[in-house]
C-alpha positions as semicolon CSV with decimal commas, in nm:
position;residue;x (nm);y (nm);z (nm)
1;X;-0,378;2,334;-4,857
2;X;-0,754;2,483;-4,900
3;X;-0,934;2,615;-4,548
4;X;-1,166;2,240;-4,550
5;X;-0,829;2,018;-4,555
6;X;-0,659;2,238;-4,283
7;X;-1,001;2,222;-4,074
8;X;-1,018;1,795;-4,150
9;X;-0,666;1,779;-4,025
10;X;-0,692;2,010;-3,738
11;X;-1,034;1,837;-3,658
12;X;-0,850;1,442;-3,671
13;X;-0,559;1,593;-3,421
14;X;-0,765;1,679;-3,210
15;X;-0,951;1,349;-3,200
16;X;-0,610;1,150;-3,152
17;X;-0,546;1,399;-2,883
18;X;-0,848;1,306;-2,727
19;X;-0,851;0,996;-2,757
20;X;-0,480;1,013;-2,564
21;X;-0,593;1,196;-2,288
22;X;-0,914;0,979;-2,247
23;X;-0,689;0,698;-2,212
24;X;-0,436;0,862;-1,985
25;X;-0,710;0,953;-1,802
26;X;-0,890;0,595;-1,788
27;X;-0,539;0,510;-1,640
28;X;-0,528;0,760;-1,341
29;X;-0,885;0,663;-1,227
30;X;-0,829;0,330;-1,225
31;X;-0,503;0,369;-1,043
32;X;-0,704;0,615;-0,758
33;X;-0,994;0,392;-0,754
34;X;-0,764;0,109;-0,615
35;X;-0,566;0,322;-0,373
36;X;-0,892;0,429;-0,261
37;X;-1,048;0,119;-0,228
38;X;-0,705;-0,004;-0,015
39;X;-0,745;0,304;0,216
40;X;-1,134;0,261;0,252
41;X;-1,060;-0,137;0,331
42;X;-0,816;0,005;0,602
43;X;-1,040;0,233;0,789
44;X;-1,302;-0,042;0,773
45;X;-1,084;-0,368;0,910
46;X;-0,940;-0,056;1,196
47;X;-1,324;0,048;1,267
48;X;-1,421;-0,352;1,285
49;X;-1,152;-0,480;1,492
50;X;-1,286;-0,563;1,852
51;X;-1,197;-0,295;2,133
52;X;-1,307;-0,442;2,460
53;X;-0,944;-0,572;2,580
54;X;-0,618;-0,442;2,496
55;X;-0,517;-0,799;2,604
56;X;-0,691;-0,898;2,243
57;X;-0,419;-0,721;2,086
58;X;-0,127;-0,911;1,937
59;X;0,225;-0,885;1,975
60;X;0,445;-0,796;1,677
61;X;0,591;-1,130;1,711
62;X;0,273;-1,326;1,715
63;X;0,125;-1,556;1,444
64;X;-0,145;-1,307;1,409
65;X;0,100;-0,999;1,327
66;X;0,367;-1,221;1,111
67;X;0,061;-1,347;0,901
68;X;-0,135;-1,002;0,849
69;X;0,281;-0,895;0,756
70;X;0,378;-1,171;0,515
71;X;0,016;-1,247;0,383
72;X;0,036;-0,872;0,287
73;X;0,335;-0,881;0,083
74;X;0,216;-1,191;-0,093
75;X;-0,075;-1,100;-0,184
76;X;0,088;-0,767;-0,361
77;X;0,222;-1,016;-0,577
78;X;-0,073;-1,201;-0,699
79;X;-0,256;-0,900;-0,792
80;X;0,038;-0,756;-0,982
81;X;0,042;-1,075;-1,168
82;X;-0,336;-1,007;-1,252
83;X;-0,269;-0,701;-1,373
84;X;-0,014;-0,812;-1,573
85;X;-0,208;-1,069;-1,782
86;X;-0,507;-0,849;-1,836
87;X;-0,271;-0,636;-2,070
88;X;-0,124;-0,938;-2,170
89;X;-0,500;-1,126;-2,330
90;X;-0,807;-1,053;-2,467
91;X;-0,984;-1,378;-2,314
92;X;-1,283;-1,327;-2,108
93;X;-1,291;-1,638;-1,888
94;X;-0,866;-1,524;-1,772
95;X;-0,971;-1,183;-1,773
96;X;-1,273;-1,197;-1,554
97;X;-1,050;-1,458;-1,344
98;X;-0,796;-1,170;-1,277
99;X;-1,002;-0,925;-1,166
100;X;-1,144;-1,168;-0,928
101;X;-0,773;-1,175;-0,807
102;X;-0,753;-0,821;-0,815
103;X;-1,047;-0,724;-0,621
104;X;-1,029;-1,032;-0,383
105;X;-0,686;-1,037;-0,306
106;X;-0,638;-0,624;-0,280
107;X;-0,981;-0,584;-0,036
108;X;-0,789;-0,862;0,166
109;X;-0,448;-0,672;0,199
110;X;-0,656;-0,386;0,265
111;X;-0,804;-0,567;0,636
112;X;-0,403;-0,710;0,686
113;X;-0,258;-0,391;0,678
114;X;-0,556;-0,240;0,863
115;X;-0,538;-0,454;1,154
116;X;-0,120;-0,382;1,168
117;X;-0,282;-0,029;1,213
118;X;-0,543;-0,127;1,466
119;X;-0,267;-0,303;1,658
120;X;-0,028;-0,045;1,647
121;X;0,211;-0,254;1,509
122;X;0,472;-0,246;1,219
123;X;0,412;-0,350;0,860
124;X;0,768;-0,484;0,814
125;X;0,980;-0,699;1,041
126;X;1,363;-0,737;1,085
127;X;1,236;-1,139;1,115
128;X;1,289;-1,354;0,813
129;X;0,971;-1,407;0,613
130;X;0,743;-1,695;0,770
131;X;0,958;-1,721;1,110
132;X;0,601;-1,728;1,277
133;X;0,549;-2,094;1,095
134;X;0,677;-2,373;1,323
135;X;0,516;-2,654;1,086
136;X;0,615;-2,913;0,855
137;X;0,576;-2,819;0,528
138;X;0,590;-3,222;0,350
139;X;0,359;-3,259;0,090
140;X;0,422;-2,898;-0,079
141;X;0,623;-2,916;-0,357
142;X;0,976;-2,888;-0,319
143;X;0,944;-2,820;0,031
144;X;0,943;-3,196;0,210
145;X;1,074;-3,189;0,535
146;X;1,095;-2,820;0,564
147;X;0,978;-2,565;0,763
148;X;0,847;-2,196;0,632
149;X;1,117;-2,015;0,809
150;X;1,377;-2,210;0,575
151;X;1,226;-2,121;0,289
152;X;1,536;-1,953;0,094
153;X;1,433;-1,650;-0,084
154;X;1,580;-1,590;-0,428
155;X;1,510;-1,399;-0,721
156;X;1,241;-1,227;-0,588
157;X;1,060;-1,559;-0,473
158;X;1,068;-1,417;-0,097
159;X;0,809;-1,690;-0,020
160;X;0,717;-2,031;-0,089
161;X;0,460;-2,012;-0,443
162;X;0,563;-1,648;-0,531
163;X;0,708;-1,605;-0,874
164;X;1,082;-1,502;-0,923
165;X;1,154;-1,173;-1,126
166;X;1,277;-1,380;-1,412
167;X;0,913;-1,554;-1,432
168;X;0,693;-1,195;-1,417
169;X;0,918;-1,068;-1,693
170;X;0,840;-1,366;-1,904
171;X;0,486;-1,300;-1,851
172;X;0,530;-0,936;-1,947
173;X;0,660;-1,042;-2,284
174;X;0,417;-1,312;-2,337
175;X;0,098;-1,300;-2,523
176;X;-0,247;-1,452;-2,585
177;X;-0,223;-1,825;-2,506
178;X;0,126;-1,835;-2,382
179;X;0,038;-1,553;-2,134
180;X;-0,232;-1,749;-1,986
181;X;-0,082;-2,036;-1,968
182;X;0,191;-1,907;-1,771
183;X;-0,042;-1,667;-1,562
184;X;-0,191;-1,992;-1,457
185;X;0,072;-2,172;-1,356
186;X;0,237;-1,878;-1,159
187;X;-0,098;-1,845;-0,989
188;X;-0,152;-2,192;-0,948
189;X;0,152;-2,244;-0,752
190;X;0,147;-1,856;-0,567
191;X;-0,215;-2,002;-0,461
192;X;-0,053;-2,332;-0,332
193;X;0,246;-2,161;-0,115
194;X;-0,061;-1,893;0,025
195;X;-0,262;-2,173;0,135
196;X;0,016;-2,343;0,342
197;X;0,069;-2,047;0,498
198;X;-0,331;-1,935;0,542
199;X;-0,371;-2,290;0,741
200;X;-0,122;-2,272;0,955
201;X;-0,272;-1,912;1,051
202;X;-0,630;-2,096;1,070
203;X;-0,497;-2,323;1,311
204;X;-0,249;-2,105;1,521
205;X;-0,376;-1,759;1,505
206;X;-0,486;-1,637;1,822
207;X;-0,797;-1,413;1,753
208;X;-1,066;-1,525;1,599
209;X;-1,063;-1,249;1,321
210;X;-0,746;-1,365;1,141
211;X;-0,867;-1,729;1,185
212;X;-1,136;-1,684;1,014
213;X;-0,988;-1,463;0,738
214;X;-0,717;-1,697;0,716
215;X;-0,985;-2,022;0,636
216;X;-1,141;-1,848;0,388
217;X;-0,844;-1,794;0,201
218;X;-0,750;-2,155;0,203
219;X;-1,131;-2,241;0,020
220;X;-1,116;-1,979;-0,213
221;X;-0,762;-2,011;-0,354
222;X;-0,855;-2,421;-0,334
223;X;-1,155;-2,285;-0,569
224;X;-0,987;-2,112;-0,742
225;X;-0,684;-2,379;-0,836
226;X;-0,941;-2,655;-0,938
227;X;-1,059;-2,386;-1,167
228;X;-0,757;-2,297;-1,281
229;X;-0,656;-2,657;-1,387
230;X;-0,944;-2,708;-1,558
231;X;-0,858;-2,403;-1,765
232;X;-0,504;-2,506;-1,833
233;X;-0,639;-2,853;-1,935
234;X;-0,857;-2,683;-2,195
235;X;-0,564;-2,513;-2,336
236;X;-0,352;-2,829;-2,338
237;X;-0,127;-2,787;-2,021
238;X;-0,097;-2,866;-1,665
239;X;0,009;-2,708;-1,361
């Protein structure tokens, strides 16, 4: 091999192995931009949260604390599910809808698990999931005449609307149309089971902080599922 072809070849391996660790690299400051985004969320909701009474503070069985707790974990899931279907497409308008999820849905965790902090309380309970919902849950569906604490968790499904481990590793394998199909329906529903719970936190929370957080899930997931459907229409499915 003449001294030019060794130097082409030398010269395109270290392109590829550029290229690799540009990627690799793309990959661990995305990662640390969202754990730092989580912790900077934190410190914010902990430096926000009213001080004047330590009567304001919840107990760790309270609606407050069992929301900011369960609300937490569910939320985990709809931004792994957002992360899943980026990979998964290449279409803008599903795309730019997951990292809406992403960003929305992480920033809220972020004030959840803050206020746990602020109230010096835990971020897991020996309680079943939902045990701090007393209210009929007719009209959700599947769920007619029950109650959120007898929700039955299975498969990974630990609350009402979250997918089961058999339904994210579909949507790992699937691809392009069939991936956002399916991203859409697992979101629809996750949205659906997150508002139940976000209105029965609206209307039972005791501070005024998680009340309000708590409404403003319930509009923007409602948003967010009327958009949804009209995007599953256009790609000839339903909810």
């Amino acid at each position: 091999m003449s001294d030019d072809e060794t130097q082409e070849h030398e010269g395109e391996y270290e392109e590829d192995t550029g290229d690799r660790h540009v990627r690799r690299l793309s990959r661990l400051l995305i990662g640390g931009s969202l754990a730092a985004v989580l912790a900077a969320v934190t410190v914010f909701a902990a430096l926000m949260w009213p001080s004047s009474s330590a009567a304001a503070v919840p107990r760790k069985d309270s609606v407050d604390a069992g929301f900011a707790r369960d609300m937490a974990v569910h939320h985990q899931q709809a931004v792994e599910l957002s992360f899943i279907v980026r990979d998964r497409t290449d279409d803008e308008d599903v795309r730019r809808l997951a990292y809406d999820v992403i960003n929305t849905q992480a920033n809220q965790r972020g004030m959840l698990l803050g206020w746990l902090d602020v109230w010096g309380l835990p971020k897991s309970s020996q309680q079943p999931y939902m045990s701090w919902m007393d209210h009929d849950m007719s009209g959700m569906e599947g769920m007619d005449g029950m109650k959120g604490m007898d929700y039955k968790a299975h498969d990974g499904s630990l609350m009402p609307g979250m997918a089961t481990n058999r339904q994210m590793e579909q949507l790992r394998r699937a691809k392009g149309k069939a991936a956002e199909i399916l991203y859409l329906q697992l979101l629809t529903a996750h949205h659906k089971g997150g508002i139940a719970m976000s209105e029965s936190a609206a209307g039972m929370a005791k501070t005024e902080e998680v009340r309000s957080l708590a409404q403003g899930m319930v509009e923007g997931q409602q948003a967010e599922i009327q958009l949804m459907a009209d995007m599953l229409k256009a790609r000839g499915a339903k909810a």
